[in-house]
N, C-alpha and C positions, 0 to 999 in steps of 0.2 A: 879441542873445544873447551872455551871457558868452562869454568866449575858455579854452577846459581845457587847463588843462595835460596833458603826454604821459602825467606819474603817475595823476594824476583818471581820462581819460579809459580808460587799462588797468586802473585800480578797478570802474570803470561796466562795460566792456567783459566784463570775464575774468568779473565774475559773472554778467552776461546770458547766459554761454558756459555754465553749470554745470547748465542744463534738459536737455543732450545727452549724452546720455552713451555716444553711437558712438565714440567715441573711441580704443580700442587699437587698434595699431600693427603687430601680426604680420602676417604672410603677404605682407612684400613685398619686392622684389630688394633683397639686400646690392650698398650701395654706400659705397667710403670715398675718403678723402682723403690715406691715409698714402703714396700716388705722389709726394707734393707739390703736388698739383690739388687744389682746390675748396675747398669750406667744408663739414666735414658728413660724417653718417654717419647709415644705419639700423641700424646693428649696434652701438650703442654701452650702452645700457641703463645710462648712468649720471645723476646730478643728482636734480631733486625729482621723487617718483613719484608718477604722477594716476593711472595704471591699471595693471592687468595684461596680459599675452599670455595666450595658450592655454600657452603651454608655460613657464608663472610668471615670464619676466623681465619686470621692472620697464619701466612704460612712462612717459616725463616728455615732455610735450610743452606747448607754449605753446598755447592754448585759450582764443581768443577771436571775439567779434563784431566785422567790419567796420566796424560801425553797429548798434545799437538802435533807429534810427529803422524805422519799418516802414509800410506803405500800406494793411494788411491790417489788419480787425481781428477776428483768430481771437478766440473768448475764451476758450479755455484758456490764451493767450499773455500773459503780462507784460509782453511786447514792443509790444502788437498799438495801434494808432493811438489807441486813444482811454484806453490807459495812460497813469497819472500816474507817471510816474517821469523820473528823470534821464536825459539823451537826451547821447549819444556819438556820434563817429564818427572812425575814423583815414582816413588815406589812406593807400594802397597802400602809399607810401613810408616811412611810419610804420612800418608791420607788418612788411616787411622789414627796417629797422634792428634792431628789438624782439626781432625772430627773429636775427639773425645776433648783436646784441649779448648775446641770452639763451647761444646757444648757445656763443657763445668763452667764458661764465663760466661752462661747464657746468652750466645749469641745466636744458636742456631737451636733447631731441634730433631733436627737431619739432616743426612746426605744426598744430593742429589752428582751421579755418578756416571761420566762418560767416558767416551775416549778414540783417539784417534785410532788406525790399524798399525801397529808395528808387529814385526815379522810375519805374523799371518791370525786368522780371525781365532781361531783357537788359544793359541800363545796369549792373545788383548782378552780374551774373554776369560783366561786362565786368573790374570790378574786383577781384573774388575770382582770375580767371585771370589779372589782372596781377601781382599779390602773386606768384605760380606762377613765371611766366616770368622774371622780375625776380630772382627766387632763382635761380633754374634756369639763366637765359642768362647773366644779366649776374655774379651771383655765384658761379656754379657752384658753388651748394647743393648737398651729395651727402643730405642728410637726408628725412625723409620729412616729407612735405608731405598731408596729407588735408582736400579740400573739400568743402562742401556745394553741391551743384547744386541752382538754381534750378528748380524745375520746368515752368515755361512758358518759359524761355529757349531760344534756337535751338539745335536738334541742332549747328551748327556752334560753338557757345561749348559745351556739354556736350563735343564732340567734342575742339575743346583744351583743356579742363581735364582731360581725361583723360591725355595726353600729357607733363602736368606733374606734374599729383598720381599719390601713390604709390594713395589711396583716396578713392575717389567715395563721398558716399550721400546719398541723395534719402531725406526722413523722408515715408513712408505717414502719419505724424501720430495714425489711428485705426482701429481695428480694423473699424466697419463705416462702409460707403458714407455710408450717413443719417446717423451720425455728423458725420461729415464736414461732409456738405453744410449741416447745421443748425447746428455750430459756428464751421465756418471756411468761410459761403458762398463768398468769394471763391476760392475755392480748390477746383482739378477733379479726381476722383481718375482721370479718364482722361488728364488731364497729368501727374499723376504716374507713372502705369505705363508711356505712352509716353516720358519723360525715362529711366525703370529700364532699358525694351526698348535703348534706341541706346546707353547704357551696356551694356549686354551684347553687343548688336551690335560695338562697338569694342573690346571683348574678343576675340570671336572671330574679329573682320576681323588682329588682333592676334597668332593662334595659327595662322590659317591656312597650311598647310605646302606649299598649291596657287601661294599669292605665291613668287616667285624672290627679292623685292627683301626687303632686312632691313626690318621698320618698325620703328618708335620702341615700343617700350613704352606698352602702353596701362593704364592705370592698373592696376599687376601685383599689389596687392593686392587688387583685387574691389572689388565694393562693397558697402556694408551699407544698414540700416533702422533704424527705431526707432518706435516703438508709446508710445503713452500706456495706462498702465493703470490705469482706473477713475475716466475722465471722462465715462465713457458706459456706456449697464448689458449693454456687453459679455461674456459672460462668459467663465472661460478655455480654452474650448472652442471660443468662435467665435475667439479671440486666437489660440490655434494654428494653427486651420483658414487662416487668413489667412495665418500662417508659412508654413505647408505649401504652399498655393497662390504664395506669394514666392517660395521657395527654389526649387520646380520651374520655375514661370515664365523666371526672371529670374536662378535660379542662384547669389543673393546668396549674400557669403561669412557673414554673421551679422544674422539680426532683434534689436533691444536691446528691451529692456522697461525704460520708465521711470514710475514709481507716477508719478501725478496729484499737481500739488503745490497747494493750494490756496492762489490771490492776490488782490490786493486788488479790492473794486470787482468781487470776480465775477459773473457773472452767475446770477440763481436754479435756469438749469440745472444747471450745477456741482453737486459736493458739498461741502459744509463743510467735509469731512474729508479726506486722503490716505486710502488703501488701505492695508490692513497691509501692511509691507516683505516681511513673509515670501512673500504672495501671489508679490511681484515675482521672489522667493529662487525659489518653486518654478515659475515659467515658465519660466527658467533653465534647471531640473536639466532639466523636463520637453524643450524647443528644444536640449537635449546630446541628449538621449534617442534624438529622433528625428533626429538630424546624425551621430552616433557610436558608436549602439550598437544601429541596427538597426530601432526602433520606428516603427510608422506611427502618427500621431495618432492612430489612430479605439481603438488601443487602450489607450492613453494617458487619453483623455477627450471623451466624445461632445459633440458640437455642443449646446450650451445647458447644460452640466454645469461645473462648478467645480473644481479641484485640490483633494486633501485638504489642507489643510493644519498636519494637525499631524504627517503623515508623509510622505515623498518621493515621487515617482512611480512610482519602479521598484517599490517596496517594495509602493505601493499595488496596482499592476500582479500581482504575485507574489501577493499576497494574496486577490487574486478569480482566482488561475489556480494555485489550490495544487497541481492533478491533474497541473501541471509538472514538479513537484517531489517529493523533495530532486534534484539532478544530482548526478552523480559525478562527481567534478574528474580524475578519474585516466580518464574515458572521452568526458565532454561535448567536443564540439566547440565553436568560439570563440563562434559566436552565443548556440550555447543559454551557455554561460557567461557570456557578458556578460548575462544576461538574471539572473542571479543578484541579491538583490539585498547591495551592500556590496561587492561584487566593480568595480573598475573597469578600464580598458583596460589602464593599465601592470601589474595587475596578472594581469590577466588572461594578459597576454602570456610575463609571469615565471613564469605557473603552469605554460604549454605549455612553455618550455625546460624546467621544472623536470624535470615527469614523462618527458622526455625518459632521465632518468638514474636515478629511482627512483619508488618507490609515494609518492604525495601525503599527508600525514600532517594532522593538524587542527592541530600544531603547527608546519608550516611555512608553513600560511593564515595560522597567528596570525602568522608573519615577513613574510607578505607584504602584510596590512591592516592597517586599525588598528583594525579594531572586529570580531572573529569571532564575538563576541554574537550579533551581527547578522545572522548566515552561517548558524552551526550549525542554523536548523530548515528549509535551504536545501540541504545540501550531504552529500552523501557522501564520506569519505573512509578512505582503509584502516583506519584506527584508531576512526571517528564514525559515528553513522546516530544522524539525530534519533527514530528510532521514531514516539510520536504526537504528540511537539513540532511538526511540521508541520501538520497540523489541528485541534490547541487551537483552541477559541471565543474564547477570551480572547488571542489572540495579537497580534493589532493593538495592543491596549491596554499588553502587555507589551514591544514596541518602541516605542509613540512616545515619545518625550520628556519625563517633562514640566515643565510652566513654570518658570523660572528668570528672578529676578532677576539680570543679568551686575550685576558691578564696577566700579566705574571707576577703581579701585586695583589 
């Protein structure tokens, strides 16, 4: 086998990393280096941006595979054993240069860290938690570090990579069981749930206020998921339900939804096609919906049912529950306002200080969103009363969108 150089090898690598897209970097302990200690910081949001936070600062992190070589052959994966493609692999020591050299040139502000299976899940998980410690002890990395955990590797190797990484997440892979088993046999989704549970378990062995002794920070960012969407005839009814049953279970801090990318040599189960992106757009709005503003799935979109997709979910929500409606912004309480549709949390929240101090007017909504189009056959305000603009026939038609060629100028 040819010998790759370090450049080749991070060519191979960072693209094999680009099917994940768990990747932002919010919700975990600020740590820096301006003491004079260490290397690193989670609180820096500067260099090249791969993602977003919740709260829009820019996230840049170095995002790659361990190894592309892989023992599995899932066949949604481009990775999976019996792919034709160019084969990588760094060593731990590698990945720590890469990451510390990225980071003194400002280009990152952590690592995002995966990896194919070589020899067995233990052995790959062995080396993903060296890259960890190696930062952590020997360099006194203050940055954030986020791993993927093997899922049949020993509770006691999931248990220290928790200790080092800021973010765990074990990928569920697919929405339903049979899925699973039929694409990626080798692969148990009762390993994966028991790898989720001892991740949550070391969370909470982590918060418990019964220990006298400090322990270490257990991976203080949570940990997440990620779903394929529309490798299987899922639909986004059962994609949620599976969310909904994730987040109660296991408490995750975020499920990712990543469209089906279709590869080479697939197999005739597959589809030819990716899914429309928008699909992906409104599981999104929908997994907000039900994390931020209140919603239980079931009223969202029943099990074997699909997202609208040429209007949002709250909108759609609002639209088969008009007898809701309009609210009075100047009386509704938070939920029922958040259930507005076009109304969101910061706004929301600026509208209870507001009326704080006077009557709510239609054109202080207009100050406080961007779209009151949107609003007006929703909302009462001292000045506005949609009358029978709220049970128009024609009213869905008259908000969605429609299609548009974008620019690329």
């Amino acid at each position: 086998m040819a010998v790759l150089d370090l450049k080749r090898k991070l060519a191979i690598l960072s693209d094999a990393a680009k099917y994940d897209a768990s990747c932002a970097s919010s919700g975990s302990v600020k740590r820096d280096s301006r003491g004079g200690k260490g290397v690193g910081s989670t609180d820096g949001g500067m260099g090249i941006c791969h993602a977003y936070a919740p709260d829009g600062r820019c996230i840049s992190l170095l995002k790659i595979l361990l190894t592309n070589f892989c023992v599995y052959d899932c066949a949604y994966c481009v990775n999976r054993v019996s792919s034709n493609v160019a084969r990588a692999r760094f060593t731990p020591e590698e990945v720590v240069d890469l990451t510390l050299g990225f980071y003194k040139r400002n280009y990152i502000e952590g690592l995002f860290l995966s990896s194919g299976i070589i020899r067995s899940a233990d052995y790959t998980m062995e080396q993903l938690v060296r890259v960890a410690k190696l930062l952590r002890e020997v360099h006194d990395f203050r940055g954030y570090i986020h791993l993927k955990v093997i899922p049949e590797a020993s509770p006691a190797l999931v248990n220290e990579a928790g200790l080092y990484a800021d973010r765990l997440s074990i990928n569920i892979e697919l929405p339903k069981d049979e899925s699973l088993a039929s694409l990626a046999p080798e692969k148990d989704v009762g390993d994966i749930k028991k790898a989720m549970g001892a991740v949550r378990l070391g969370e909470e062995a982590g918060k418990d206020k019964a220990i006298k002794t400090r322990a270490p920070k257990f991976a203080p960012a949570g940990q997440s998921t990620q779903m394929i969407v529309g490798a299987d005839e899922a639909s986004d009814g059962d994609i949620l339900k599976r969310s909904e049953t994730l987040y109660g279970a296991y408490r995750l801090r975020r499920v990712y939804y990543s469209a089906f990318s279709p590869i080479p040599d697939a197999t005739s189960r597959l589809p030819l096609q990716r899914p429309p992106l928008i699909r992906e757009h409104r599981l999104y709005q929908a997994d907000w919906l039900m994390r931020f503003y209140g919603f239980e799935r079931a009223e969202i979109v029943s099990e074997g049912e699909d997202l609208d997709l040429a209007i949002d979910p709250k909108l759609s929500w609002a639209l088969r529950n008009r007898g809701d409606f309009p609210v009075d912004v100047n009386a509704a309480d938070r939920e029922r306002l958040l259930r507005v549709p076009g109304l969101g949390v910061k706004a929301v929240d600026r509208l209870l200080d507001l009326r704080r101090f006077k009557q709510v007017t239609l054109e202080d909504v207009r100050r406080l969103t961007r779209g009151v189009e949107k609003l007006k056959p929703f909302i009462l305000t001292s000045d506005w009363s949609p009358g029978a603009l709220t049970d128009k026939a024609d009213l869905r038609e008259r908000m969605a969108s429609p299609p548009e060629q974008l620019s690329l100028f």
